[in-house]
LOGUKOL-790408 format. One record per residue (C-alpha): x, y, z; residue in one letter. Coordinates in pm, whole numbers, plus 50000, padded with zeros to 5 digits. Each point is the difference from the previous one (the first is absolute). Layout:
REM LOGUKOL-790408
{X = X; Y = Y; Z = Z; code = A}
...
//
This chain:
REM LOGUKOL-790408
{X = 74309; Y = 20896; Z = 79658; code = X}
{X = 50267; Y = 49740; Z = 50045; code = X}
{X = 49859; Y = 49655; Z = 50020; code = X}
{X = 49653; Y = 50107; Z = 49873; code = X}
{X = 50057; Y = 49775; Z = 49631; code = X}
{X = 49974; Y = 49605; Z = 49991; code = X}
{X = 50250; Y = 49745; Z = 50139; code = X}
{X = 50209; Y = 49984; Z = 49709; code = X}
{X = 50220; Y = 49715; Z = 49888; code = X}
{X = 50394; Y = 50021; Z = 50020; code = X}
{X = 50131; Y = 49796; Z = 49673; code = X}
{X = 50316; Y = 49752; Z = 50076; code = X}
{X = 50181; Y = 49867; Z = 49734; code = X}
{X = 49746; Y = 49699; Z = 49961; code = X}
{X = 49649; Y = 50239; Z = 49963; code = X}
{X = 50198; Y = 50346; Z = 49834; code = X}
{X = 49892; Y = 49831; Z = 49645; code = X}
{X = 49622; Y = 49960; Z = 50120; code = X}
{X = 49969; Y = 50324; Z = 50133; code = X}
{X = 50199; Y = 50178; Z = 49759; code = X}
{X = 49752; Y = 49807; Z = 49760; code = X}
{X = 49664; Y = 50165; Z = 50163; code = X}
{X = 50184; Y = 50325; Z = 49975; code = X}
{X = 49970; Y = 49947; Z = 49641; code = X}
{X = 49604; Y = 49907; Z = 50010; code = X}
{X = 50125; Y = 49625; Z = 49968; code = X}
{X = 49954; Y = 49647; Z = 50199; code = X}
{X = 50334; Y = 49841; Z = 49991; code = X}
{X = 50075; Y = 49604; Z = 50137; code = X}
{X = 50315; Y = 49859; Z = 50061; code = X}
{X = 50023; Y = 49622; Z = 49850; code = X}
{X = 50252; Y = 49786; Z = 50087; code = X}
{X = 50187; Y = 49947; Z = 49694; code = X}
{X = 50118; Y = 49556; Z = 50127; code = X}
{X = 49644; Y = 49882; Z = 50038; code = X}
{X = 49787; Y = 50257; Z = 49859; code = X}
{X = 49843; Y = 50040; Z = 50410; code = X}
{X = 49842; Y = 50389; Z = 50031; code = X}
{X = 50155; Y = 50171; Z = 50275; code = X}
{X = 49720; Y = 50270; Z = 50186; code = X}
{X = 50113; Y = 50157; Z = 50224; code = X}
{X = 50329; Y = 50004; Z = 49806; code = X}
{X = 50326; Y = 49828; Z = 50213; code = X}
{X = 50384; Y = 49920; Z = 49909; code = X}
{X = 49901; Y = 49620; Z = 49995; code = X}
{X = 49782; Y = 49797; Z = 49781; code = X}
{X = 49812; Y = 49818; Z = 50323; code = X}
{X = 49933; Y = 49697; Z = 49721; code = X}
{X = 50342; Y = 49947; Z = 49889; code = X}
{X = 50194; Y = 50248; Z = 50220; code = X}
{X = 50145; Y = 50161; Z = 49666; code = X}
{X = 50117; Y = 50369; Z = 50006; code = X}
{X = 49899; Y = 50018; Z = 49598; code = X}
{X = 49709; Y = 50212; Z = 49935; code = X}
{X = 49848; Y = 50228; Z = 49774; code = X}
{X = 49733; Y = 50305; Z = 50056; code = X}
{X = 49680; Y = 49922; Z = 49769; code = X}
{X = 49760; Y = 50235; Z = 49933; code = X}
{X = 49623; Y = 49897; Z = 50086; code = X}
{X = 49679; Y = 50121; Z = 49861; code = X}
{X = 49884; Y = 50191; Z = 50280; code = X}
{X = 49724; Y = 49818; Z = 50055; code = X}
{X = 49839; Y = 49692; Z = 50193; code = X}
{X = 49761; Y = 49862; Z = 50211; code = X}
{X = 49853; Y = 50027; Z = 50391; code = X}
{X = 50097; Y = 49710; Z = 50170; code = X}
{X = 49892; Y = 50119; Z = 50320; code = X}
{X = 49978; Y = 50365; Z = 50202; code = X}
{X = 49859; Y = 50178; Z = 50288; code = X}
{X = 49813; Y = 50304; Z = 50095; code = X}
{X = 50194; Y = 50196; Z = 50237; code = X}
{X = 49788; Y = 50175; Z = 50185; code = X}
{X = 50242; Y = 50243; Z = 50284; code = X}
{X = 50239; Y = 50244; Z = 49872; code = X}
{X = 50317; Y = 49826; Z = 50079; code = X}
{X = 50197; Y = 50286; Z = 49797; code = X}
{X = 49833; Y = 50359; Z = 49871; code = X}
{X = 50199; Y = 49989; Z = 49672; code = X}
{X = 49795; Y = 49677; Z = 49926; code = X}
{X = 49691; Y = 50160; Z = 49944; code = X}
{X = 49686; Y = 49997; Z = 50159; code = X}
{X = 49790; Y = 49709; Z = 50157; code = X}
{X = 49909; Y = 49768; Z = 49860; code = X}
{X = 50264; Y = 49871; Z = 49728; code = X}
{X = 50056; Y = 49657; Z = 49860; code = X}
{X = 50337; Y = 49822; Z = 50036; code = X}
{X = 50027; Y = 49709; Z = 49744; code = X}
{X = 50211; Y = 49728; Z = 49872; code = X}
{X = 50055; Y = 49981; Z = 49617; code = X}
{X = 50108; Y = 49734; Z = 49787; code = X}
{X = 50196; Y = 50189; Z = 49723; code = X}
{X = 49924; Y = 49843; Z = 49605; code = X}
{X = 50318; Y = 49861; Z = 49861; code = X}
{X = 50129; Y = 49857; Z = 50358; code = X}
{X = 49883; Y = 49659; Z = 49971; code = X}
{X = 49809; Y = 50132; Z = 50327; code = X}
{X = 50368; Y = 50027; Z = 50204; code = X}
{X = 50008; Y = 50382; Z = 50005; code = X}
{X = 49734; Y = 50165; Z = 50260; code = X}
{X = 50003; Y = 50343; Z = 50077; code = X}
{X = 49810; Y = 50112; Z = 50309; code = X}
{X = 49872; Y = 50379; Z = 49932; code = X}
{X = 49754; Y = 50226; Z = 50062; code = X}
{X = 49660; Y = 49952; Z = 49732; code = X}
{X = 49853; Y = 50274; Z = 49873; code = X}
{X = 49703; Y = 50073; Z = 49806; code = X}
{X = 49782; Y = 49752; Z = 50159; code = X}
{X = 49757; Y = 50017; Z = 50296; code = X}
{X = 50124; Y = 49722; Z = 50270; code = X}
{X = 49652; Y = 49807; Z = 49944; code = X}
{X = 50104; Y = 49950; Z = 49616; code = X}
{X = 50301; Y = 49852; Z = 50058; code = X}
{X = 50004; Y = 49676; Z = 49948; code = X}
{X = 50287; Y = 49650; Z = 49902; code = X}
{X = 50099; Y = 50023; Z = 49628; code = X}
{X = 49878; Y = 50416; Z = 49941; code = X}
{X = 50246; Y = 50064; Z = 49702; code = X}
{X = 50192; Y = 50326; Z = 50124; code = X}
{X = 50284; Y = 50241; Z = 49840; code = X}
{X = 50311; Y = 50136; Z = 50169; code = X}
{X = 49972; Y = 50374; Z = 50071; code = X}
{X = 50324; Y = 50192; Z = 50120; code = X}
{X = 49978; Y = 50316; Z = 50244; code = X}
{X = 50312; Y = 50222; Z = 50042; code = X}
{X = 50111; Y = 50038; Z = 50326; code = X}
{X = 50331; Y = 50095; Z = 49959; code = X}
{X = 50288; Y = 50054; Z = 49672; code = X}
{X = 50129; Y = 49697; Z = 50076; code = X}
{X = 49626; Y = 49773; Z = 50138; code = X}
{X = 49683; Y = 49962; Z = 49829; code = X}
{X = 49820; Y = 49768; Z = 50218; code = X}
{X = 49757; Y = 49718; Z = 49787; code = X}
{X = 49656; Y = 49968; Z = 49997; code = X}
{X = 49732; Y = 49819; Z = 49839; code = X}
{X = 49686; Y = 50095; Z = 49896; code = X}
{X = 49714; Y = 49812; Z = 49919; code = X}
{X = 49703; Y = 50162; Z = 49857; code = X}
{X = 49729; Y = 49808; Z = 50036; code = X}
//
C-alpha cells in the first residue's frame, strides 16, 4: 500500500553522510573543521565561522534526555501506536551541540525523565534509510 511506511527523509548533499551513516547502524556529526563548532542538522556553512571545512565524526550512539513528550493522537500509522515518547537527546562526545530529536523506545512515558542515559537503535525502512532511535531501558 503506497504511502502506508513512515515519512522518510530525502538526503541532500549536506545530510547524505548522516543518513548513509544510520544505514550502517552508526551516529555520524558533521564538525566544522575552522572552529571545531558541531554542525546538527548538518549545513554547507559553519554558522560560527561561516567555513565550508568540515569533517563527518562518528559518535557513540548514545546520550542523554534533555527533554520529550508523550504524544498521545496518531498523527501518522507507521509511527506506532498511542502513546509514544518523542525526546530530545544530548549525544556523548558533542560537547552537548549535537541533539537528535527521535522516537524513545523501551521506556514507559511515566519513566522518562532529564538525564535517562539512552542508546541509538536503527530500524530499516528502506536500502538506502534506517531511521534512528534511542532506547532507554530503564
Amino acid at each position: 500500500m503506497k504511502g502506508s511506511g513512515p515519512p522518510l527523509p530525502v538526503p541532500d548533499a549536506d545530510s547524505a553522510p548522516f543518513w548513509a551513516g544510520c544505514a550502517q547502524g552508526r551516529v555520524r556529526a558533521q564538525r566544522c573543521t575552522g572552529c571545531g563548532r558541531w554542525r546538527h542538522p548538518p549545513a554547507e556553512f559553519c554558522p560560527g565561522c561561516h567555513s565550508q571545512a568540515h569533517e563527518w565524526v562518528e559518535l557513540p550512539g548514545s546520550g542523554v534526555v534533555r527533554s520529550w513528550v508523550v504524544v498521545h493522537r496518531v498523527l501518522h500509522p507507521a509511527l506506532g501506536k498511542v502513546p509514544y515518547v518523542l525526546a530530545e537527546v544530548v549525544l556523548d562526545g558533542t560537547d552537548g551541540q549535537v541533539v537528535l530529536t527521535t522516537k524513545l523506545l523501551g521506556c514507559r512515558p511515566g519513566d522518562v525523565r532529564i538525564g535517562l542515559p539512552v542508546a541509538a537503535e536503527f530500524t530499516p525502512v528502506s536500502p538506502e534509510i534506517a531511521l534512528p532511535t534511542m532506547r532507554g531501558d530503564n
